[in-house]
C-alpha positions in Angstrom: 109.9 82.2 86.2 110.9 83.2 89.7 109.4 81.3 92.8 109.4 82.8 96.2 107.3 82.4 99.5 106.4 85.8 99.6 106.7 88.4 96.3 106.1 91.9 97.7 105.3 94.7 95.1 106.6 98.2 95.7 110.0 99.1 97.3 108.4 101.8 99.5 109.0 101.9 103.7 105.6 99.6 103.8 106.9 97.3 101.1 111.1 97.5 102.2 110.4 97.2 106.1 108.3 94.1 105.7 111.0 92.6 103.2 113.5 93.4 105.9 111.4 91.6 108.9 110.7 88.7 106.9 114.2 87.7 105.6 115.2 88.1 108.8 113.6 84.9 110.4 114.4 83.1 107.5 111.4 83.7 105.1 112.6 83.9 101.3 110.8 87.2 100.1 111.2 89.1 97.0 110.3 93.1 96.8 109.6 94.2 93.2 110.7 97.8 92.5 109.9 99.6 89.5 112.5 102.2 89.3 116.4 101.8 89.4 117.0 103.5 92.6 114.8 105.1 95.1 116.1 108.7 94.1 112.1 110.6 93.9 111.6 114.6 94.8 109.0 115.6 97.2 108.3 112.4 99.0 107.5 111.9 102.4 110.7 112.5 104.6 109.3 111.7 108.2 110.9 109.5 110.4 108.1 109.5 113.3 109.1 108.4 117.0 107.3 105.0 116.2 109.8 104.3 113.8 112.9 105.0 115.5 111.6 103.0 118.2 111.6 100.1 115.7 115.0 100.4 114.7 116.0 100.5 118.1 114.2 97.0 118.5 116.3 96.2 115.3 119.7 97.0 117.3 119.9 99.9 114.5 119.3 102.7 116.0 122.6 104.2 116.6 124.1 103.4 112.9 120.8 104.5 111.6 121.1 107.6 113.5 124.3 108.3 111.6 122.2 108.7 108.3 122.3 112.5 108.0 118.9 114.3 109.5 117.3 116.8 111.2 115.4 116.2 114.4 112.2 118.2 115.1 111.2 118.3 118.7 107.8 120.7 118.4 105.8 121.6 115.2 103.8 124.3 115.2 102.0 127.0 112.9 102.5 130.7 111.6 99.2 132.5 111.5 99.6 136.0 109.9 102.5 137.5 112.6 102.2 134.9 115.5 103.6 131.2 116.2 101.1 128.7 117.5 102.7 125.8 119.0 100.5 122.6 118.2 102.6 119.7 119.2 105.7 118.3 121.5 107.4 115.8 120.7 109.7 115.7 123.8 107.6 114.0 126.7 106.7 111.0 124.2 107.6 107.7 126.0 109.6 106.5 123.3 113.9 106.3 122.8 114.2 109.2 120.5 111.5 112.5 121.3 112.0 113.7 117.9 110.5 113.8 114.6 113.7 113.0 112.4 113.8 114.9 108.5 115.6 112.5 106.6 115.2 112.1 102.9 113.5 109.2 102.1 115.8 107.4 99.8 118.4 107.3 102.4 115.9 105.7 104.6 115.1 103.0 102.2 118.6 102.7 101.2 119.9 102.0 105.0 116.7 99.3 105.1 117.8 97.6 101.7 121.4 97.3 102.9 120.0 95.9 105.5 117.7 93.9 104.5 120.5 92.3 101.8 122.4 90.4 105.0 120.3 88.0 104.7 120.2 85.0 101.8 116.3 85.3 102.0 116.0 89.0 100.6 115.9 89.6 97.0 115.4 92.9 95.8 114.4 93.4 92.2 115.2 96.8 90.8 113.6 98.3 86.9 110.9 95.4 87.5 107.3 97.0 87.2 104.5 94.6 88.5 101.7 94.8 86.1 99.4 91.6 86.3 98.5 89.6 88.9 98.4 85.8 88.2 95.7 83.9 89.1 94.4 80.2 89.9 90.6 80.1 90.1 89.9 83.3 93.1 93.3 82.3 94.0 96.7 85.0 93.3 99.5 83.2 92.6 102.1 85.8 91.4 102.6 88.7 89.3 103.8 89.4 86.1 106.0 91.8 86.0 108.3 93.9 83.0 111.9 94.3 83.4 115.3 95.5 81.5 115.5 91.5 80.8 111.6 91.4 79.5 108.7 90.0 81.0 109.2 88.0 84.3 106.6 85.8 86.5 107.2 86.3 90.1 104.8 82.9 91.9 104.7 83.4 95.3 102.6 81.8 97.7 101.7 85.4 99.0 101.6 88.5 97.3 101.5 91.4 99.4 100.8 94.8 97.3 102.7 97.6 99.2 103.3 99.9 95.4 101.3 103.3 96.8 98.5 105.2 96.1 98.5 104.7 92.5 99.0 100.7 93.2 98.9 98.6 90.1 97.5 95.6 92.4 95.3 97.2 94.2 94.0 98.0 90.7 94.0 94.5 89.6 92.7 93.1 92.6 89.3 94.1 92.0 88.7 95.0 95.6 86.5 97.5 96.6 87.1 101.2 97.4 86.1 103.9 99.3 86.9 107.1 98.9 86.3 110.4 100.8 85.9 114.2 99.9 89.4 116.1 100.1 89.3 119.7 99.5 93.1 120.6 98.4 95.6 119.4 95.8 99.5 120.1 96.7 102.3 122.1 94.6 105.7 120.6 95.7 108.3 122.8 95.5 112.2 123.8 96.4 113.6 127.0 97.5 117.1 127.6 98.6 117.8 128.2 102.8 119.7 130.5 104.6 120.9 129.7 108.1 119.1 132.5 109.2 115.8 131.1 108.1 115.7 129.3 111.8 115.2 125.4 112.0 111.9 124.8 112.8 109.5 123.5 110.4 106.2 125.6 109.7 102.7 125.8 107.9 102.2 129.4 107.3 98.7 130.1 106.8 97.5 133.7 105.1 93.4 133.8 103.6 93.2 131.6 100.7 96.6 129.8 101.2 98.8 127.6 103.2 102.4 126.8 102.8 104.5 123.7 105.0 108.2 124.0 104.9 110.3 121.4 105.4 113.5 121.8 106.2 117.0 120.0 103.7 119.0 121.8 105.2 120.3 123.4 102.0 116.3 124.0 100.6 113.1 123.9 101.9 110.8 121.5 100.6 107.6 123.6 100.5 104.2 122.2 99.8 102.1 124.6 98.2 97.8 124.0 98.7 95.1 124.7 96.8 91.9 124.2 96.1 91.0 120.8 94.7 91.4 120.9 90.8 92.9 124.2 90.7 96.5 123.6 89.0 95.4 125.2 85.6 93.6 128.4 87.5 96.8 128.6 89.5 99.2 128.3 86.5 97.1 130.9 84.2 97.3 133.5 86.7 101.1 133.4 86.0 104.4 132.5 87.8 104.9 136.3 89.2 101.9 136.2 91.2 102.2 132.7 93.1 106.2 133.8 93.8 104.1 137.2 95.0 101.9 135.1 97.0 104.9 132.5 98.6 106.4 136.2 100.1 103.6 137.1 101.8 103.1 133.4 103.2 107.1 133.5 104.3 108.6 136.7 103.9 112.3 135.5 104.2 111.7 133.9 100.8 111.8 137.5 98.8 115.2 137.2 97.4 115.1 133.9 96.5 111.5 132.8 95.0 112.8 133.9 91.6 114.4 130.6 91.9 111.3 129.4 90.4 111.3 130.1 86.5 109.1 127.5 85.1 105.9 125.5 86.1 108.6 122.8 85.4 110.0 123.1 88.9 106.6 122.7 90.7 104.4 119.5 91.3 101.7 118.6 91.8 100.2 116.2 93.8 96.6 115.0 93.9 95.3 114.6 97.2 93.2 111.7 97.5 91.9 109.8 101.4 90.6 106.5 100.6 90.3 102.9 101.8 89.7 99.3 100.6 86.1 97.8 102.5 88.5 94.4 102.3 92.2 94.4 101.9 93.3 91.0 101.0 91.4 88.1 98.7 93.4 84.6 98.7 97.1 84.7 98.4 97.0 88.8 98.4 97.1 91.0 101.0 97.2 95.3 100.1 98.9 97.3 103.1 100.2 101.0 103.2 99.0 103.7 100.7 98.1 100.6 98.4 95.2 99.7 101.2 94.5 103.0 102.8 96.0 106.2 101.2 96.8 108.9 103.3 96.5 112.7 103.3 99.8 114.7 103.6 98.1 116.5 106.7 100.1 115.2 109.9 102.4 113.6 107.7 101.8 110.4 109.3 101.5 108.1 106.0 104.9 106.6 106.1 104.4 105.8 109.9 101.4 104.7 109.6 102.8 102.2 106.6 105.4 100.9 108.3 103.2 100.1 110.9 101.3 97.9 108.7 104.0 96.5 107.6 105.6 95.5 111.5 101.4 94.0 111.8 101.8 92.1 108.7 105.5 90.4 110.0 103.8 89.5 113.6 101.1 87.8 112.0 102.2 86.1 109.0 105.6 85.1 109.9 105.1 81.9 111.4 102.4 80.7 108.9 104.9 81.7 106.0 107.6 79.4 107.9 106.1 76.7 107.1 105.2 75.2 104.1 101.1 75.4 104.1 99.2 77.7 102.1 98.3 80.9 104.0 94.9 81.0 105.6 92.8 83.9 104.6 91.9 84.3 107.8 94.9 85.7 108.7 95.3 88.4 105.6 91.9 89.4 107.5 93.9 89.1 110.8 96.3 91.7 109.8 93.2 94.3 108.1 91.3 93.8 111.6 94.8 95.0 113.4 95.6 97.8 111.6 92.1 99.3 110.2 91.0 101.3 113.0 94.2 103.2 113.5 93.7 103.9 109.5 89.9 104.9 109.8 91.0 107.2 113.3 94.1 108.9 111.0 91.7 109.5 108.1 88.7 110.9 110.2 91.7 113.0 111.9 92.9 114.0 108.3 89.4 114.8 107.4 88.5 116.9 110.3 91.3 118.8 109.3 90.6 119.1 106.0 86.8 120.5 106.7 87.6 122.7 109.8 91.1 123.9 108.9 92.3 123.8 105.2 88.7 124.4 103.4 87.8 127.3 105.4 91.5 129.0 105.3 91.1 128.3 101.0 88.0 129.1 100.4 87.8 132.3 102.3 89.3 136.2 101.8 88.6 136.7 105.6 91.6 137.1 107.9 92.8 133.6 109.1 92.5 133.4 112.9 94.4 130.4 115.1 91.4 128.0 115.6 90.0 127.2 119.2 92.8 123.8 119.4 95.8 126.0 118.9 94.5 128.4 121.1 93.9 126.1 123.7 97.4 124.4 123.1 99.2 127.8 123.7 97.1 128.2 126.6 98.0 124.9 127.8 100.9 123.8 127.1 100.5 120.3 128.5 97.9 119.7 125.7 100.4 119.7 122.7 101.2 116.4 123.9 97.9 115.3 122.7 98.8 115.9 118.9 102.5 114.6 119.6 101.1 111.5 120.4 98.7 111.0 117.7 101.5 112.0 115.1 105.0 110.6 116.7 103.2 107.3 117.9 99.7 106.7 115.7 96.5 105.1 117.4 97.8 102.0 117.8 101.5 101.5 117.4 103.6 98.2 116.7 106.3 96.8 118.3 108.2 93.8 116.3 107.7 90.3 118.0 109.4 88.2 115.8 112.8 87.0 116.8 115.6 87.1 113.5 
């Protein structure tokens, strides 16, 4: 058995920054990570504004900065033969007015490194949560399996931060809601050329949409369609959707025969939901595990590590000491952080029903909707969206002193 003060399940951004910010004032936390390194394809590679911001607070922003990456200053659209600018990132009052693409294990790698400078932090590779331990209403722990065999992890807080398919979220038997999405995404990678340009696109054509983002050496291109439609997709045969990826980015012609098997593409269910309560005593759900996100905006890793920076302000001091932690201020840190999750989501949504449905359900020509009309018009308006996505609705700053 393993005793800890805090015992954080899921070595994510939500789950590795908020091991970081608690070792550093001196809090013994241990982050439970199922897999043996964070090497995963097609996961979420933004580094928002927000974010760098934090680092900066850190005093890491200059080494981080050395982490190989690309910076996006403006994102914008392709709709048939013209670019519709949608947002600026370089008027944002915040150190870096970029977007940076860096894969996501190096990001958690730079946090675990670290985060391992201090005696507090103990991260716990190959260890899979899978109960939570429990004293009348009361969590306890986890049990978790590793290469060594089963493990109990007590902690006097368990904070589950293991994503949208969270095993304590599941275990917690609290409450969720979900809402209608009306997409699925096929992750993909095709090679790049340096002529392909830098900047990072949806390209939208009747019945499909295609983001690229750009690795330098590929793109990392997410694929949507229609909720549930995989199999369709897959029986109407690998020729046609490298046929349709040409006509959605025509630069791509000599090199979607990459693509030789279904093998190379995933999938990824698309799902915007919330818990009505995100904590019960000794267990508190933040990130993806409490509120997962849609890839629209990309904004789930910010809005994550924001949760986690909430999380540290509040709960540092009471996990200082040597009390059990009030309820009240697991509720504390939901009450902070929900309305910039029900804001993102009803942003993601409005997406979803006025942008994405229409384009994939629809064999009429895709025309730039009123927004990115107006934001060409008007350039000063693609500050609005900058905003929402570099900074969130409400963004953190870290208050506790390491």
């Amino acid at each position: 058995m393993i005793k800890t003060r805090c015992c954080i399940v899921g070595g994510g951004p939500a789950g590795m920054v908020l091991g970081l910010l608690l070792a550093r004032v001196g809090i013994d936390v241990a982050v439970l990570e199922k897999h043996g390194d964070f090497l995963r394809d097609f996961r979420g590679d933004t580094i928002h504004p927000s974010t760098l911001d934090l680092m900066h607070e850190l005093g890491m922003l200059d080494e981080f900065l050395r982490v190989p990456h690309e910076q996006v200053f403006r994102i914008g659209a392709q709709i048939g033969d013209d670019f519709w600018p949608m947002a600026d990132f370089t008027h944002l009052p915040t150190i870096c007015k970029y977007i940076a693409l860096m894969p996501q294990w190096d990001f958690l790698d730079f946090i675990s490194e670290k985060a391992r400078a201090y005696p507090g932090f103990h991260l716990h590779m190959n260890t899979n949560a899978t109960e939570l331990i429990t004293e009348g209403d009361r969590v306890v722990g986890v049990r978790a399996e590793t290469k060594q065999g089963a493990e109990e992890f007590r902690a006097d807080l368990v904070i589950g931060a293991d994503g949208r398919h969270s095993t304590v979220r599941a275990r917690s038997e609290l409450e969720l809601e979900e809402s209608s999405v009306p997409m699925d995404v096929l992750w993909m990678k095709i090679s790049r050329k340096e002529s392909d340009g830098e900047q990072t696109l949806g390209h939208l054509i009747p019945r499909h949409v295609l983001i690229m983002i750009n690795r330098k050496t590929y793109w990392q291109c997410a694929f949507l369609i229609p909720k549930g439609q995989f199999e369709e997709t897959k029986k109407r045969g690998l020729p046609e959707f490298r046929a349709t990826l040409v006509k959605l980015a025509l630069f791509l012609r000599d090199r979607v025969e990459e693509l030789k098997s279904w093998d190379q593409i995933r999938l990824l269910t698309v799902t915007v939901d919330r818990l009505k309560c995100w904590h019960r005593p000794g267990l508190l759900c933040i990130g993806d595990s409490a509120h997962a996100m849609s890839p629209v905006g990309g904004v789930g890793i910010n809005l994550a590590i924001q949760d986690a920076v909430a999380a540290a302000n509040i709960l540092s001091e009471a996990l200082r000491g040597g009390d059990v932690i009030p309820e009240s201020l697991l509720e504390k840190v939901q009450r902070r952080r929900m309305f910039p999750t029900r804001a993102t989501q009803r942003m993601q949504i409005f997406a979803h029903e006025h942008v994405i449905r229409p384009v994939l359900h629809s064999d009429r020509p895709v025309s730039a909707p009123f927004m990115l009309r107006l934001f060409k018009a008007i350039p000063l308006l693609q500050r609005i969206p900058a905003r929402i996505v570099g900074l969130g609705f409400r963004p953190e700053h870290i208050h506790t002193r390491g």
